[in-house]
SEROZA-885063 format. One record per residue: residue in one letter; x, y, z of N, C-alpha, C in turn. Coordinates in nm, 2 decimals. Each point is the difference from the previous one (the first is absolute). Layout:
N
{node A, {X, Y, Z}, {X, Y, Z}, {X, Y, Z}}
...
//
This chain:
56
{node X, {0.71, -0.84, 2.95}, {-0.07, 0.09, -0.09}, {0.08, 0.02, -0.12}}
{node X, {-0.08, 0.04, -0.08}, {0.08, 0.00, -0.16}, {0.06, 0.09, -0.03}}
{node X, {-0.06, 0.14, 0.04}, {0.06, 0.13, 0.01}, {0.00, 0.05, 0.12}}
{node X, {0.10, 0.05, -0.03}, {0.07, 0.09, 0.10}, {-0.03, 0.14, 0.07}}
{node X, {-0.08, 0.06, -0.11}, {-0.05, 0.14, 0.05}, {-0.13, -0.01, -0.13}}
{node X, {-0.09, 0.10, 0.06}, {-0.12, 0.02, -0.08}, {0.07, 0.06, -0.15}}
{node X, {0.11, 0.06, 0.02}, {0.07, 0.07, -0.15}, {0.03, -0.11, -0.06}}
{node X, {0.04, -0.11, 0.01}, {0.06, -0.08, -0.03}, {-0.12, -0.06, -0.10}}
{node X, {-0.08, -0.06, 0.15}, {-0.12, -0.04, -0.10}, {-0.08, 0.09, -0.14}}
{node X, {0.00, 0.13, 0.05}, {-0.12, 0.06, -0.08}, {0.12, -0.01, -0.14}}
{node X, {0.15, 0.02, 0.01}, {0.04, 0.03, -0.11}, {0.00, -0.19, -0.06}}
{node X, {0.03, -0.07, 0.00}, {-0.05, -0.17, -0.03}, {-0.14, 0.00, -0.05}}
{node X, {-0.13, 0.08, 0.13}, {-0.14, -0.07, -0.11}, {0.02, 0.07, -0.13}}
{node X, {0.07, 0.12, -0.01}, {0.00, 0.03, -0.14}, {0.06, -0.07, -0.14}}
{node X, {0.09, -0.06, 0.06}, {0.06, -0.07, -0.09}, {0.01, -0.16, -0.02}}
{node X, {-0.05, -0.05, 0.11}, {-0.02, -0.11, -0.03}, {-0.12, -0.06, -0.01}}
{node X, {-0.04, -0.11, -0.09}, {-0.13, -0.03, -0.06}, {-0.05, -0.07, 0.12}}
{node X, {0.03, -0.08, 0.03}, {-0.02, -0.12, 0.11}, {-0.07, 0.10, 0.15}}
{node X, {0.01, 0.12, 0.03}, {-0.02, 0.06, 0.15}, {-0.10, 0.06, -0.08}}
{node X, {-0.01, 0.06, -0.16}, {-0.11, 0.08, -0.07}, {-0.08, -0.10, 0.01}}
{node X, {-0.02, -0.10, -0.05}, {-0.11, -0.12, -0.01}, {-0.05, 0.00, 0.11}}
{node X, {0.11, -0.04, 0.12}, {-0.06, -0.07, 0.14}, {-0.14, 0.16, 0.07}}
{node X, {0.08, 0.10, -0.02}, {-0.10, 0.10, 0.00}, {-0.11, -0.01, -0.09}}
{node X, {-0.02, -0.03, -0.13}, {-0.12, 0.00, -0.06}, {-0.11, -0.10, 0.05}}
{node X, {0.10, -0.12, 0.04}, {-0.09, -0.13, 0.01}, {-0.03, 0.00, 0.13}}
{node X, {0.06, 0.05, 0.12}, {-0.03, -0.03, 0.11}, {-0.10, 0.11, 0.05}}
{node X, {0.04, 0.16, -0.01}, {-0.07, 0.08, 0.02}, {-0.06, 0.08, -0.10}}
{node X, {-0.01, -0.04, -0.07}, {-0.10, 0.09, -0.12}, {0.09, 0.14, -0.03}}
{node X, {0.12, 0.00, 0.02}, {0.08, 0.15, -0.02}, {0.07, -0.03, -0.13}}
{node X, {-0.02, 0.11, -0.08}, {0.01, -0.03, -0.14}, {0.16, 0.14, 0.03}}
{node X, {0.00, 0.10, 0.05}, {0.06, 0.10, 0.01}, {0.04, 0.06, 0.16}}
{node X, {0.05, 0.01, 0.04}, {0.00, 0.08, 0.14}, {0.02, 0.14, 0.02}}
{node X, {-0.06, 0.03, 0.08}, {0.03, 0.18, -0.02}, {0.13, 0.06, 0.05}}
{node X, {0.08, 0.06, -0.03}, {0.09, 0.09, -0.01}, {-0.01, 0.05, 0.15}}
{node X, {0.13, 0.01, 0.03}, {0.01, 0.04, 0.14}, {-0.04, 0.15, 0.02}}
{node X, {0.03, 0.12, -0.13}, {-0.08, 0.08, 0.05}, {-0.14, 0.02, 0.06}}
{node X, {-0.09, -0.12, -0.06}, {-0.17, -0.01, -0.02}, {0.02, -0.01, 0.18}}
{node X, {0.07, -0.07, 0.04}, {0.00, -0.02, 0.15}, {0.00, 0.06, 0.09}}
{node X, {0.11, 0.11, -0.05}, {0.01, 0.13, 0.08}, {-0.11, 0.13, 0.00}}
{node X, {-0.02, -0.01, -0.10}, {-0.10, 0.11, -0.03}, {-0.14, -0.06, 0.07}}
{node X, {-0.02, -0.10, 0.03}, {-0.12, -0.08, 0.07}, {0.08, 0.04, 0.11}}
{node X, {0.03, -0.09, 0.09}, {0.06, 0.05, 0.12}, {0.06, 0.17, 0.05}}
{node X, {0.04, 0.04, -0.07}, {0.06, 0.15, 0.07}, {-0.10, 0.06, 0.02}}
{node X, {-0.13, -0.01, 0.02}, {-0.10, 0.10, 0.01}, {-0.03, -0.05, 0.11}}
{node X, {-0.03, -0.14, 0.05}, {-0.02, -0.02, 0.10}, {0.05, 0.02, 0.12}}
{node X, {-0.03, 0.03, 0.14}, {0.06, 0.05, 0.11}, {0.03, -0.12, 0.10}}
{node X, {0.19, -0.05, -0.02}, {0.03, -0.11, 0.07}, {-0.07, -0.06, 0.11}}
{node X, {-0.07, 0.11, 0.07}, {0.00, -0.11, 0.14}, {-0.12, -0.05, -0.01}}
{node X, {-0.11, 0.02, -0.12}, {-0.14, -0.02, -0.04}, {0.03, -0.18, -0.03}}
{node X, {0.12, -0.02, -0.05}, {0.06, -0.09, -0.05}, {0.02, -0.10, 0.14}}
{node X, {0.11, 0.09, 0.06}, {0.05, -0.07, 0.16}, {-0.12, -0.06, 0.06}}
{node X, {-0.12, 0.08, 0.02}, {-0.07, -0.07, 0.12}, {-0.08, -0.10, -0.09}}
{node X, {-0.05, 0.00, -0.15}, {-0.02, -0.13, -0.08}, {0.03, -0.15, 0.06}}
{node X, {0.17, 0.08, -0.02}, {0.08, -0.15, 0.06}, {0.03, -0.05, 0.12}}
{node X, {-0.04, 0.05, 0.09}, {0.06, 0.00, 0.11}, {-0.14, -0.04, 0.08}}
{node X, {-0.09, 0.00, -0.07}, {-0.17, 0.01, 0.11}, {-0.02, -0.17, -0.03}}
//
């Protein structure tokens, strides 16, 4: 694997052109959302709503 931790990565797609392309061209992602957008999506939801998702 290329990177080492997702921090690693997320701080690379920013800066390098080659991981920004492969994102544009492979998955149509022009931008990714901000790890707050994540949280604020998730913290509302009630973990185990989640758990038995995964687990069924």
């Amino acid at each position: 694997m290329k990177y080492p931790s997702l921090l690693k990565f997320d701080q690379d797609s920013h800066s390098d052109l080659t991981v920004k392309s492969n994102f544009q061209n492979l998955y149509n992602v022009i931008d990714g959302s901000p790890d707050t957008t994540f949280r604020e999506t998730f913290d509302v939801i009630d973990p185990r709503q989640l758990q038995n998702q995964l687990y069924n």
